[in-house]
C-alpha positions as CSV (number, residue, x, y, z in Angstrom):
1,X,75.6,178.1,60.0
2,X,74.8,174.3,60.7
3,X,71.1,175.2,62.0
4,X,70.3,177.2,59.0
5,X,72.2,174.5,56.3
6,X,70.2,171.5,58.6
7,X,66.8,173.1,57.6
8,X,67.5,174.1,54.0
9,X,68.8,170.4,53.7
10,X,66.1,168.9,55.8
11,X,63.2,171.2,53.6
12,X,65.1,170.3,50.4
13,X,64.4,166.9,51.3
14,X,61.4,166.7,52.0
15,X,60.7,168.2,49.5
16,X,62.3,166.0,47.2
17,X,60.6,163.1,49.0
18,X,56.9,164.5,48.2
19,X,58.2,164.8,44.5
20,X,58.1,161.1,44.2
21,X,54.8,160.2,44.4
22,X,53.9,159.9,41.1
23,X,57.7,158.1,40.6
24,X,57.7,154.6,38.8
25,X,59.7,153.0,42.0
26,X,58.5,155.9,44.9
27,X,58.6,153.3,47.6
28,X,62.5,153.0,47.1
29,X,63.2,157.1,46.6
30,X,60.7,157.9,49.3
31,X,63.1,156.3,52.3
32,X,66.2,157.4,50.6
33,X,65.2,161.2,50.6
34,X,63.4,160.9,53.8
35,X,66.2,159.7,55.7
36,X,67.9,162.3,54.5
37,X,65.5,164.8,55.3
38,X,65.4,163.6,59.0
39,X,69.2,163.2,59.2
40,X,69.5,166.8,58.3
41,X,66.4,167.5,61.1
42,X,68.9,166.0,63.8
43,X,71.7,167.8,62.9
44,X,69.7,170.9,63.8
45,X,68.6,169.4,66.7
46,X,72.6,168.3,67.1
47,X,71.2,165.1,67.7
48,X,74.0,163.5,65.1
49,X,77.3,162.5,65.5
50,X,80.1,163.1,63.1
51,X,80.4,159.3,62.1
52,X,76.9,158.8,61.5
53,X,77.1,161.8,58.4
54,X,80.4,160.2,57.3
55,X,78.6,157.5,57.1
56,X,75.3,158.3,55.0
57,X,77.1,160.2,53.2
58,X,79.5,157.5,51.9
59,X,76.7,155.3,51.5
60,X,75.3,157.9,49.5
61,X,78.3,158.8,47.1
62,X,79.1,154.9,46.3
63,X,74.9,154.4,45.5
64,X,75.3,157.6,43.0
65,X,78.8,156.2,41.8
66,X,76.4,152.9,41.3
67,X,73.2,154.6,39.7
68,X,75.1,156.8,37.2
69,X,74.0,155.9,34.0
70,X,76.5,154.2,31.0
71,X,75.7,157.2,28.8
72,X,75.4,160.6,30.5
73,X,72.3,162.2,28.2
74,X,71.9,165.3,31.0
75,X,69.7,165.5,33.5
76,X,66.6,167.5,31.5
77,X,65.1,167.0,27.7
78,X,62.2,169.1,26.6
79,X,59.8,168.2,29.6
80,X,60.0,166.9,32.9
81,X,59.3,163.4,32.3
82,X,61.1,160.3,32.0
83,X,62.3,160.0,28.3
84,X,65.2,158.2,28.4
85,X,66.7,155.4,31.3
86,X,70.3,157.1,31.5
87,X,68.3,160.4,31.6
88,X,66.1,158.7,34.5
89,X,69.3,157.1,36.0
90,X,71.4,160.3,35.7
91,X,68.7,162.3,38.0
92,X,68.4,159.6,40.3
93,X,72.5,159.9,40.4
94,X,72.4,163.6,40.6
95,X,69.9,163.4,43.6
96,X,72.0,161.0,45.6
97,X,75.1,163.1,44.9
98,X,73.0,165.9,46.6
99,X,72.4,163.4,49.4
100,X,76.1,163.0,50.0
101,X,77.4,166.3,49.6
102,X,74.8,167.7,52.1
103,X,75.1,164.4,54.9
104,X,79.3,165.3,54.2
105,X,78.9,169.0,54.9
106,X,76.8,168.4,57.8
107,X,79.7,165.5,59.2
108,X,81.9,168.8,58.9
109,X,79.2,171.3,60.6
110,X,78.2,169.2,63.3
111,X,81.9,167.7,64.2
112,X,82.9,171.9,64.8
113,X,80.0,172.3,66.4
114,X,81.1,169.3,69.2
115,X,84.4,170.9,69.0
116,X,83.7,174.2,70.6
117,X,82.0,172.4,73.5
């Protein structure tokens, strides 16, 4: 289960990484989704230790606490673009709470994983 959850994350990732490139600010979102996306690469790998997901993924929760927007407009409008700054700030919220949840559930994975050594 943590092997096939660290490459779905780590693809994910990636992913959302390359989607960022034509981002107003790429050079911040860039680094936050690619350490993400090799994070999840080393828990595969089971190069990770428990603490170090705990970790990210507390650093990630309190930056999406931090980034949520003071009106919550949703995440969408009619198009894909940026319409809105608490639509903007709600995404980038909703990507960092993705962030956290998976860097959490791989503390979880990878901590049961050292367990049954």
């Amino acid at each position: 289960m943590r092997k096939i959850l660290a490459i779905t994350f780590g693809l994910l990732f990636t992913l959302f990484a390359a989607f960022q490139y034509n981002d107003p600010d790429p050079q911040v979102w860039v680094p936050i989704y690619g350490f993400a996306a090799i994070a999840s690469f080393m828990a595969f790998g089971n190069a990770g230790r428990p603490w170090f997901y705990l970790v990210a993924g507390v650093i990630y929760l309190v930056s999406a606490i931090y980034w949520w927007p003071p009106q919550f407009e949703g995440f969408l409008l009619d198009e894909m673009g940026m319409k809105t700054l608490n639509v903007e700030l709600a995404r980038e919220s909703g990507g960092l709470a993705i962030c956290a949840a998976a860097m959490l559930l791989l503390a979880v994975l990878v901590r049961q994983t050292l367990a049954k050594r």
